[in-house]
C-alpha positions as CSV (number, residue, x, y, z in Angstrom):
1,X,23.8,142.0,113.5
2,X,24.1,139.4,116.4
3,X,23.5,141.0,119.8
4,X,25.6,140.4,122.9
5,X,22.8,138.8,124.2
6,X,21.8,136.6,121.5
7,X,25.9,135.4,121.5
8,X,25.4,134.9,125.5
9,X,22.2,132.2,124.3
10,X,24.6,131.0,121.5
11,X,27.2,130.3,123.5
12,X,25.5,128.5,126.0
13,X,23.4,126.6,123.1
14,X,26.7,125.0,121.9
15,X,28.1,123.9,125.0
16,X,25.6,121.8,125.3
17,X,26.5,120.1,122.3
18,X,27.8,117.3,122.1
19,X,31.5,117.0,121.9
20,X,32.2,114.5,119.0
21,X,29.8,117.3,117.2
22,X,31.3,118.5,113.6
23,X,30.3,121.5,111.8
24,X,31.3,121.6,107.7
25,X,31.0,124.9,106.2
26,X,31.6,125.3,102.4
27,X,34.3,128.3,102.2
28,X,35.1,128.2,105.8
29,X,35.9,124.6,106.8
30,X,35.2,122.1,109.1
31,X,35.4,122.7,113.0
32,X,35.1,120.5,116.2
33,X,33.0,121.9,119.0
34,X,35.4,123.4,120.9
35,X,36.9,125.8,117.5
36,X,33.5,126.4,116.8
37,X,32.9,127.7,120.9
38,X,36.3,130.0,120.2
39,X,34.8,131.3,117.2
40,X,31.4,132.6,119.0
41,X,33.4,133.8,122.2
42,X,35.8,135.5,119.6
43,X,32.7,137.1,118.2
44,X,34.8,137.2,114.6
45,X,33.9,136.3,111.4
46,X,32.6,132.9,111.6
47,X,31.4,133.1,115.2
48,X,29.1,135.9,113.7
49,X,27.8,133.6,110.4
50,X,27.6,130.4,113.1
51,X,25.6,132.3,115.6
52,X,23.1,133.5,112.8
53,X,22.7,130.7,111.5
54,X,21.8,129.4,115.4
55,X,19.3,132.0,115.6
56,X,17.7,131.5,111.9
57,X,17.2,127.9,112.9
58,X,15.7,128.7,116.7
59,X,13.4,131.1,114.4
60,X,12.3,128.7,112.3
61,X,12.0,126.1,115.2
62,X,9.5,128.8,117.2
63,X,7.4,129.3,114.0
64,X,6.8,125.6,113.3
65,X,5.9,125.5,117.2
């Protein structure tokens, strides 16, 4: 489970992004930045699979540091 904190780094992680940015998701779609920023602020089902995803990546990205 994704805390409110770790949706608060999330959240700010994507905005950064930048805008022309596509996600494709088999099962789900595909979003633009901005659906996949409602998603995460929504905290629903595919904000909660994007923002794990975020965080198994910024895992991986600490361990390789």
């Amino acid at each position: 489970m994704v805390t409110e904190q770790e949706f608060n780094l999330i959240e700010k992680r994507l905005e950064a992004w930048n805008e022309k940015f596509l996600i494709v998701s088999v099962g789900f779609g595909n979003f633009t930045k901005d659906q996949i920023l409602e998603h995460v602020k929504a905290r629903d089902e595919i904000g909660q699979k994007i923002a794990e995803i975020q965080l198994y990546y910024l895992k991986k990205l600490k361990e390789r540091g």
